[in-house]
N, C-alpha and C positions, 0 to 999 in steps of 0.2 A: 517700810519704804525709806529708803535710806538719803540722809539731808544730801542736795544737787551743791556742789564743791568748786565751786569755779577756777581755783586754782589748779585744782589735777586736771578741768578741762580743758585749759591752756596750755597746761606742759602736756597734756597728749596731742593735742593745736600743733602744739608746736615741734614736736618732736614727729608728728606725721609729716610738715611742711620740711624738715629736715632732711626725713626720708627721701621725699620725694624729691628734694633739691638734690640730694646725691647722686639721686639716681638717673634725675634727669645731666647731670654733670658728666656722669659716667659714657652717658646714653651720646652728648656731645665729645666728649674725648677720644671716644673710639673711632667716631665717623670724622673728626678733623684732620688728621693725615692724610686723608684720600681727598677732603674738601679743597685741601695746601696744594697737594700734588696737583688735582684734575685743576683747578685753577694756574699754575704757573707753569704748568706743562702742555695743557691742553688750550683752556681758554684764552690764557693771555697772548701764546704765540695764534691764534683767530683774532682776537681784536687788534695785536701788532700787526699782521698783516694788512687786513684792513686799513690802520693807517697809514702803511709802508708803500700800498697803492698809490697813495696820494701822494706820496715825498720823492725825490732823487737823495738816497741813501750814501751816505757819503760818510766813512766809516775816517778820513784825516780830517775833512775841513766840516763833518757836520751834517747834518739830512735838512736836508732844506724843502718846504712846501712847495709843488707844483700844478695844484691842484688834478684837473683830469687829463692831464698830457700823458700820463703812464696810458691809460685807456686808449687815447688817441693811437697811440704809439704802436699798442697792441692790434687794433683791427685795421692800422696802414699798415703793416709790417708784412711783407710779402714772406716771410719765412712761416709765423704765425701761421697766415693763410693757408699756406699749403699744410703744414702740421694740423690743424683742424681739418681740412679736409683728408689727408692719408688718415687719423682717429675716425671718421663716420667710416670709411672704406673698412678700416683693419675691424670697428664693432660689426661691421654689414658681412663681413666673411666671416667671422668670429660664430654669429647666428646662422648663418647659412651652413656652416661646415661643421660647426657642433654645440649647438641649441636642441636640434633634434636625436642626436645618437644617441646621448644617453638613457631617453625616456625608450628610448625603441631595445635596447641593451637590455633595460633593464625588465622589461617586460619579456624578453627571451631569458635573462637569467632566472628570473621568477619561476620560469617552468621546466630549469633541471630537475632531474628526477635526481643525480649524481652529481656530485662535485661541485653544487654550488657556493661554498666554501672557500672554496680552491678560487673558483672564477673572482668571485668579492676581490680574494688577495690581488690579484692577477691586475686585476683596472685599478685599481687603486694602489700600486706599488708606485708609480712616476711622480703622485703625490707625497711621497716618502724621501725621495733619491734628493740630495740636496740642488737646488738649481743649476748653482756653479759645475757639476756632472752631468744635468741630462744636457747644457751647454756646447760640450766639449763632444758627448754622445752624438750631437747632432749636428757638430761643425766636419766629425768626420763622416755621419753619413751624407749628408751632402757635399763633400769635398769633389773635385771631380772626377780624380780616381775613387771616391766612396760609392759603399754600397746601390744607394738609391741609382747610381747615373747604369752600372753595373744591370740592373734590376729593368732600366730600359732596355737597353740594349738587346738583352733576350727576347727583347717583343718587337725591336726593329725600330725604338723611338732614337735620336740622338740624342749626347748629353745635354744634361739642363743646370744652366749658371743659378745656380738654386737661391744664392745668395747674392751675386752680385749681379742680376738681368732684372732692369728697372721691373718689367711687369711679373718677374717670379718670387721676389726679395718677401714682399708685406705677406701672399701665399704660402711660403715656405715656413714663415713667421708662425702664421697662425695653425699650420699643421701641426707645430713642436706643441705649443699652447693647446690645441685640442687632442692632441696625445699625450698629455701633461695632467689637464686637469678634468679631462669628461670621467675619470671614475671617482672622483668625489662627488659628482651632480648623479651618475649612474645610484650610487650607493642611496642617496636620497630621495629619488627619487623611487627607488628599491622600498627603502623602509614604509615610501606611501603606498605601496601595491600591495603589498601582504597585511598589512591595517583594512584593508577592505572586507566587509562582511562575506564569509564562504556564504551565506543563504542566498545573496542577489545572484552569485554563478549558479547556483544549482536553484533559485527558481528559474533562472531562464536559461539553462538548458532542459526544464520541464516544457515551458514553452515552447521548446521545439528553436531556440536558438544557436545557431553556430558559433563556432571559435572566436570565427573574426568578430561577429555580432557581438559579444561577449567582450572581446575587447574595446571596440568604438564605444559601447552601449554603457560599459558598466567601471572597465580597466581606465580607458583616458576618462571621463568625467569624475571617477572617482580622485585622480591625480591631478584635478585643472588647476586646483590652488597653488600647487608644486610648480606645474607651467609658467608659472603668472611670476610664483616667488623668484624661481631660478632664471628669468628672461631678466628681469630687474637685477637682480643681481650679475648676471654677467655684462648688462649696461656699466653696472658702476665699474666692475673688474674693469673692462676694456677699456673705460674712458682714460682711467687712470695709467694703462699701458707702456711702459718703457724699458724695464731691464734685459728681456728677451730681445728687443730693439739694440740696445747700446750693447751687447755682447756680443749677436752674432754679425752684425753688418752694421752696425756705428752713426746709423739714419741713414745709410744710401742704401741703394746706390746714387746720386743723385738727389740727396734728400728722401728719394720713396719712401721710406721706412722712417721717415721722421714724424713721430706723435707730438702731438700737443702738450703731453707732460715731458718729454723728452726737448723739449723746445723750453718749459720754462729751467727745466734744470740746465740746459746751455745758457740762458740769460743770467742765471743766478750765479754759476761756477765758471762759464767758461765767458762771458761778459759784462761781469761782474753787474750785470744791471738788476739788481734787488729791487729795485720798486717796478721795475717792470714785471720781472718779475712773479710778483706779489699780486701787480693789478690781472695776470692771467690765472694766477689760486684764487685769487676772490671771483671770477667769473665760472671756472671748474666747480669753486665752492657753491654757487649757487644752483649751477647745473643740478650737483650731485644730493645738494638736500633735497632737491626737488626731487630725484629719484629717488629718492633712500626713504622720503616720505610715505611714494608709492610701495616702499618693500615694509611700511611699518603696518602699513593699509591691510597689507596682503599677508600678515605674521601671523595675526590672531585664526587667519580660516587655514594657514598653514599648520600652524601647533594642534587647530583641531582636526586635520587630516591625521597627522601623526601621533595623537592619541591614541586612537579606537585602537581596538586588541588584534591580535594579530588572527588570519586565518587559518585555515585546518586542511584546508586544498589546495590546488593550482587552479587557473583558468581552465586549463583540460582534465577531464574526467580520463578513467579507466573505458570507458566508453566508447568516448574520440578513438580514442587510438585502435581501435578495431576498422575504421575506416582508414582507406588505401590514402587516401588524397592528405590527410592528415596526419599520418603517419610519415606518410613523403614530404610534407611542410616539416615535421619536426626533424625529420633527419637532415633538413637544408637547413633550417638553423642553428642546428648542431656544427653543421660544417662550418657556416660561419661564424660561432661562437669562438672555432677554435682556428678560424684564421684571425679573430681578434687577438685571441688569447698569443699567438705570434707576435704580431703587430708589436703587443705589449712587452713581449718579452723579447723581442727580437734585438733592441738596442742595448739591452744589461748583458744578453750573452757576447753582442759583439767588442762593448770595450774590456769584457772580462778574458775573453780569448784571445783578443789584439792587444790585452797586456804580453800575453806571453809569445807572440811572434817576435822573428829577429827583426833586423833595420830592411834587410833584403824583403821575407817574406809581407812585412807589413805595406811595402810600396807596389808588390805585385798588382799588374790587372789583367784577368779580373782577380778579383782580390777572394782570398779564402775565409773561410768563415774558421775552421778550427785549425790548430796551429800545427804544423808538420814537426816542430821540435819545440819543448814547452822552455822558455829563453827566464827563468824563475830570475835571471841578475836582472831583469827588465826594473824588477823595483828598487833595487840596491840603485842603481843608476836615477831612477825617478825621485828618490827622495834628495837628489842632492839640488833639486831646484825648492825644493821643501823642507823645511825645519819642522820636521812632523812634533817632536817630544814640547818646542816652543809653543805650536799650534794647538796641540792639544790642552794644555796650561792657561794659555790664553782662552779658549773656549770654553775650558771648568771655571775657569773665574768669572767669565758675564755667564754665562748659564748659574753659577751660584747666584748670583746678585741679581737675575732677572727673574728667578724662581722665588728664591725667598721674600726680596722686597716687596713685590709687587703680591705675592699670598698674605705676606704680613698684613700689610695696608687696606687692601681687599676686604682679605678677611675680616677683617675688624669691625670695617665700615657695613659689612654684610650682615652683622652679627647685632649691629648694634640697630639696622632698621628692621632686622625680625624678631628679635629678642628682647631688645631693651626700649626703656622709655628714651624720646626722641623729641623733640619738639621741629614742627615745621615737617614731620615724615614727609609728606607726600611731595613738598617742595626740592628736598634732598633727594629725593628718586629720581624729579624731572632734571634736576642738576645732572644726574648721574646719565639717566638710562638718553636723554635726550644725545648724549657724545655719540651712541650708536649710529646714530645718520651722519654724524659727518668722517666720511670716508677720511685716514689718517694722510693720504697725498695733497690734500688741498690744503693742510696748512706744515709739508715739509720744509719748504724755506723757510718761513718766519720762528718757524720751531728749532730749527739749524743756527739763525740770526740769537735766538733768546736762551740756545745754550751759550753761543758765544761771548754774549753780554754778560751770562753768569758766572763766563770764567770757568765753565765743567769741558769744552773741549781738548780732545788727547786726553781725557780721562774716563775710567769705562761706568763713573758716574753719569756720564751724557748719553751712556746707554738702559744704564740700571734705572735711572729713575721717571723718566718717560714711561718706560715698559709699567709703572704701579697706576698710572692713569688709564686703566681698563678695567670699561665698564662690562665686562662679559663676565670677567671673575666676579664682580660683585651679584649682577642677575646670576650666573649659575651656583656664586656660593649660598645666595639668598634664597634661592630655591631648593638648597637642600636644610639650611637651616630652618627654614618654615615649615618641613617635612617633623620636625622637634618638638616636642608636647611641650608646652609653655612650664607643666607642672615640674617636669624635671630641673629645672632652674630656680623655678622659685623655692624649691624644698633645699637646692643647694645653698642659694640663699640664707635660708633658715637656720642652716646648721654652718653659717659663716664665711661660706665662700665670696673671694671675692669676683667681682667682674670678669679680672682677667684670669682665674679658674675657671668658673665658668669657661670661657671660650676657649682655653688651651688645652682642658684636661675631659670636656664635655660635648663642646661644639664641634671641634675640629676631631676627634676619634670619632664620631657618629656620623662624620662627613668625609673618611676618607676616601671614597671614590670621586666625589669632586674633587678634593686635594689630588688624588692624585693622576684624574682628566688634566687637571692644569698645569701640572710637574712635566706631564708627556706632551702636551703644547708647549710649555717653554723650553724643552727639550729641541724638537723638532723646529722651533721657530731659531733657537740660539744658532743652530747646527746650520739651516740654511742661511739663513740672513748675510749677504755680502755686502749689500749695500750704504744701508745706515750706516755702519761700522766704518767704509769706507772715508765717509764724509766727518764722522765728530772722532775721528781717533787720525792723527797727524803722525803719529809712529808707527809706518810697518811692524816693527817688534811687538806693537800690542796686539796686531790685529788677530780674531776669531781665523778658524780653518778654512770658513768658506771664504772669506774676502782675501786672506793669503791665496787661496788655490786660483782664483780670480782673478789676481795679479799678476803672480807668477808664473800660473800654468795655462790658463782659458788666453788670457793674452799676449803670451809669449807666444810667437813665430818660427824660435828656435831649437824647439824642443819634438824627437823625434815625437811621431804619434803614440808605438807602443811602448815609451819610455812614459809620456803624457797618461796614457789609459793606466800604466800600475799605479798610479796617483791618485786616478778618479776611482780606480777600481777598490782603493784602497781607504778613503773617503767615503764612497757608497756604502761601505759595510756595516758602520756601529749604526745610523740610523734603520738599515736592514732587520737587522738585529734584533732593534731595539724594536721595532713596530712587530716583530715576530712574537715577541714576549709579549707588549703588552697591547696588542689587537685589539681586544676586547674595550679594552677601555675606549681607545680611539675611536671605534666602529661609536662606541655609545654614545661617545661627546659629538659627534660627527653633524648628527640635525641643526644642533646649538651652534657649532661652530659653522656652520652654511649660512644660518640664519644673519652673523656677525658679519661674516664675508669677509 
């Protein structure tokens, strides 16, 4: 029995407490650039708002305390007024006009036998097309020589002021919007329908129940959670509602069309009243945690809707369709699928073909749909309103810096709450994952105010570094890295790796389908995005594609149409493109990114 040595028990004391110090040091290093960021990007511009309510902002002589007069200010303010009221109108059509399509879409997609492939693409393309295009798409169908007034007329209706007829403007609004976006709620609510157990259809059509019973019975309760998730989530969407507003009709006619988020961004940029401002994001703010609360409620029985494994059938058997009556229902939804399938496609073919009409053929009415002589200088002519080689330059540059920084920082902090020692884990989660409820509109002025203060405006840092305060990359990089046997790290360990080995050369190749989910979102988000851009970059010459094309061309008055379409036409195509190649991934990130909103 060998003499107990107190001195070698101390230097291994001590050289374990080393360890452990390192590693918990490591474990904090990783996670502290995301903690910097989400703090000075996120959190502070909410707590500045906050007090910014309370102050009249005065950016010469000083912000001075006011205490609740911004609030006063807010629920006297007849502009206000009406702006809260058109938002409950424009949510209340929003759910009336498509709340329900999608679930009923997709429960007919469900049950192609053929082409359901095709149809997926099909709804889900308007989700792809950068905003600034389907804009422009829809300024000409509604024009009043455009298609839509055209499309009455055959049936004996007169033209309709689509855009400027106080009671058509907010409907018109929300037709583009639910032409826009029901095939990403389709596609979700898709993935919860084929996760349904095949046994429950085929015990009850043992029982002797029918198609539709089958539906009611076993299809919609099996999807209630979807209902529940996608109602909340298009609450938060709408509430927050305004760039379709300020593009096609600018809040009128008459104010109609003026929302309540479009109302404070007129206080903030166009009357310069920041504390007012402020005190209408701190009330939206509170609204929307309150909803966002409800979608946190409704995640958990959602993720387990879209668990379970997928089925091996349809709703209808081989069976069904021996009867007359059911076979006649399937051929009418068929019809209707593929009058959607129009619908959808109906506006890409139009500004693709009214690229190439002349100045003559494009003012004809009624107006043609294909071109009598294909006019290819339409684009020669269209680019001279557009600095295409500048725009595109400009757009690799924030799409670099909004990809990398924002994976870098992520990443890290991902890596370092499911791999490494951490202290305070579960505090650092709620830091993180708790961002998810609050919807990014309600604190875009004071986030705007604390670039400015930083001195990062007109630099496309005010864009790059915002973008590393998301908490989606951290949950979805976290979830793949938890997927990681703990063992494989520790034996890298062993044989001397360090930390940031570990995660560049082990973490992130075992996780390239999350890398590169989040590469094809900052892709697609770079690509649309006009807005932001708009506001923290003060040089036309830096601006990204989309907020050029939005300048130049959605708001210009002077530029022929099918001079205008070889531009959108020619814009539309790299994200086309791009969603062609990489589908797959998108389709799969697609639940996740529903669930973020």
């Amino acid at each position: 029995m060998g003499a107990h040595n107190p001195a070698a028990a101390a230097r291994g004391a001590s050289g374990r407490f080393i360890r452990a110090g390192r590693e918990y040091f490591w474990g904090v290093a990783f996670v502290l650039p995301a903690i910097a960021v989400f703090c000075v990007f996120l959190w502070t511009p909410i707590a500045k708002g906050i007090g910014y309510s309370f102050m009249n902002v005065d950016f010469v002589n000083g912000d001075t305390f006011v205490g609740w007069k911004n609030y006063r200010e807010v629920f006297s303010n007849g502009d206000t007024v009406i702006a809260a009221k058109n938002t409950l109108y424009y949510m209340f059509l929003g759910l009336v006009m498509g709340f329900w399509v999608p679930s009923l879409v997709s429960i007919a997609v469900s049950e192609l036998r053929w082409f359901q492939a095709a149809m997926r693409l099909i709804v889900y393309l308007p989700n792809i097309v950068p905003a600034v295009v389907l804009y422009g798409m829809w300024q000409w169908l509604y024009d009043p020589l455009g298609p839509m007034n055209q499309i009455l007329s055959w049936v004996g209706i007169d033209p309709v002021a689509w855009l400027t007829a106080k009671g058509a403007a907010m409907v018109s609004i929300v037709i583009v919007e639910t032409w826009q976006g029901f095939g990403g709620a389709t596609l979700i609510y898709l993935a919860g329908i084929v996760g349904i157990p095949k046994d429950l259809y085929e015990a009850a059509e043992i029982d002797g129940a029918g198609v539709l019973q089958r539906i009611r019975h076993i299809t919609i309760p099996g999807i209630r959670h979807l209902y529940a998730l996608l109602f909340v989530l298009q609450l938060i969407h709408a509430s927050q509602g305004f760039m379709t507003h300020m593009a096609l009709t600018g809040g009128g006619p008459n104010r109609a069309t003026l929302t309540y988020m479009y109302q404070i961004i007129n206080e903030a940029f166009t009357n310069l009243n920041y504390g007012k401002a402020s005190a209408m994001g701190v009330l939206m703010f509170v609204v929307l945690v309150v909803l966002s609360l409800a979608l946190y409620a409704i995640q958990g029985e959602e993720q387990a809707v879209m668990s379970r494994s997928v089925r091996e059938r349809s709703i209808m058997s081989n069976f069904d369709f021996r009867k007359r009556s059911i076979a006649a229902g399937y051929a009418v939804m068929l019809a209707v699928l593929v009058a959607i399938a129009i619908t959808m496609l109906y506006p890409f073919g139009t500004t693709f073909f009214s690229s190439l009409k002349s100045k003559q053929e494009i003012y004809t009415f009624p107006p043609t749909y294909f071109p009598h002589h294909l006019a290819w200088e339409n684009y020669k002519e269209g680019f001279r309103y557009l600095p295409v080689g500048r725009a595109f330059w400009n757009t690799l540059i924030v799409y670099a810096g909004s990809a990398a920084l924002p994976l870098l920082v992520t990443g890290l902090a991902a890596f370092s709450m499911s791999q490494m020692k951490l202290p305070f884990r579960k505090g650092v989660s709620l830091f993180f994952m708790s961002t998810l409820m609050i919807p990014s509109a309600t604190y875009l002025i004071p986030n705007f105010l604390n670039l400015q203060s930083l001195g990062l405006i007109d630099s496309y840092w005010a864009l790059w570094l915002p973008s590393c305060a998301n908490a989606f990359h951290i949950l979805l990089l976290k979830s793949f890295f938890d997927g990681i046997h703990k063992e494989l790290f520790e034996a890298a360990r062993i044989d001397g790796a360090s930390e940031l080995r570990c995660f560049f050369s082990l973490a992130v190749p075992l996780s390239i389908p999350a890398f590169t989910t989040l590469l094809i979102f900052a892709f697609t988000a770079t690509w649309n995005d006009w807005y932001w851009p708009s506001l923290v970059l003060t040089s036309q010459d830096k601006y990204p594609i989309a907020t050029m094309v939005y300048h130049n061309i959605i708001q210009s008055g002077n530029i022929p149409w099918n001079e205008k379409f070889s531009v959108l036409s020619f814009v539309m195509l790299p994200p086309l493109v791009f969603f062609l190649f990489f589908q797959k991934h998108i389709m799969s990130g697609l639940n996740l990114a529903g669930v973020k909103g």
